[in-house]
C-alpha positions in Angstrom: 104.8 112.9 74.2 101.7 111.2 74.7 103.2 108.9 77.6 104.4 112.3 79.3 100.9 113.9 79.2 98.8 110.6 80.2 101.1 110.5 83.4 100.7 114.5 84.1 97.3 113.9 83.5 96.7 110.6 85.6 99.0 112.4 88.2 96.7 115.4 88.7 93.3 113.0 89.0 94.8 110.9 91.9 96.0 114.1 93.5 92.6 115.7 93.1 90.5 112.6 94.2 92.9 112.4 97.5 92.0 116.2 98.0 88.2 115.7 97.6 88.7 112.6 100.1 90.6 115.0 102.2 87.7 117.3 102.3 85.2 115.4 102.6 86.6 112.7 105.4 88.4 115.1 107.2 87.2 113.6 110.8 87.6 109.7 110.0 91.0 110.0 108.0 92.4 111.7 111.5 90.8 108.9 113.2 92.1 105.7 111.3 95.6 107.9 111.1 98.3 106.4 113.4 101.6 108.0 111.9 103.5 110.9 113.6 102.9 114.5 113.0 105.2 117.5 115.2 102.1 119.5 115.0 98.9 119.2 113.0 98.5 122.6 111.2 94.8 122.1 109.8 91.8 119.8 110.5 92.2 118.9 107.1 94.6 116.1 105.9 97.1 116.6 103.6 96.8 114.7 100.4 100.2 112.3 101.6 98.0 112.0 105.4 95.2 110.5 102.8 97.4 108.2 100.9 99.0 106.8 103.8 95.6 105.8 105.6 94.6 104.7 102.1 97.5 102.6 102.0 97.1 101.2 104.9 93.8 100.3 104.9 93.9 98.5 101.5 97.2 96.4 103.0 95.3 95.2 106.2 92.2 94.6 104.3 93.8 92.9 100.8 93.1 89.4 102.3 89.0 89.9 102.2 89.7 90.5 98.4 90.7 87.2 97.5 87.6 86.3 95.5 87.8 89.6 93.7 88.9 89.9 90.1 91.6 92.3 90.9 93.0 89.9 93.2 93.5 87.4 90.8 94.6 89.5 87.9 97.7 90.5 90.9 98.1 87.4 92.1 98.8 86.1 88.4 101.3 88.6 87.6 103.4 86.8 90.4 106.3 85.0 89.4 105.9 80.9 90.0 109.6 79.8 91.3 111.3 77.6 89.3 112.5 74.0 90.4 115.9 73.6 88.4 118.0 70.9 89.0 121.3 71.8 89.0 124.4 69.4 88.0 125.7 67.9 91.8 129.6 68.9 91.5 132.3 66.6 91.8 
């Protein structure tokens, strides 16, 4: 029950901190938007308009973060390939 609550919970802070983002960035998340609305209903962004310009942001910019400590906590949770020889048929 515990794992069910801690997701609600986790669920309703990220939806909340997009919303304040939402509110607060209104002008600049329209700006650095480049997706495709039919029409735009409000001057302020809905909380999936937010992720998405989150999201993309972060994936153009992930590079600079190579010397962060994020960075290499991700980039060690990466599977190394395996070089296995296998028997050559007859």
């Amino acid at each position: 029950m515990n794992a069910i609550e801690g997701f609600v919970n986790f669920g309703c802070i990220a939806t909340g901190i997009l919303q304040i983002l939402s509110l607060s960035f209104h002008e600049s998340i329209w700006k650095q938007y480049n997706g495709w609305l039919r029409t735009i209903t409000s001057p302020i962004p809905s909380e999936e308009t937010v992720k998405f310009v989150i999201q993309e942001e972060f994936f153009h910019n992930f590079r600079s973060f190579k010397y962060t400590v994020i960075y290499r906590i991700i980039m060690s949770k990466i599977k190394k390939p395996k070089n296995i020889r296998l028997p050559m048929a007859a």
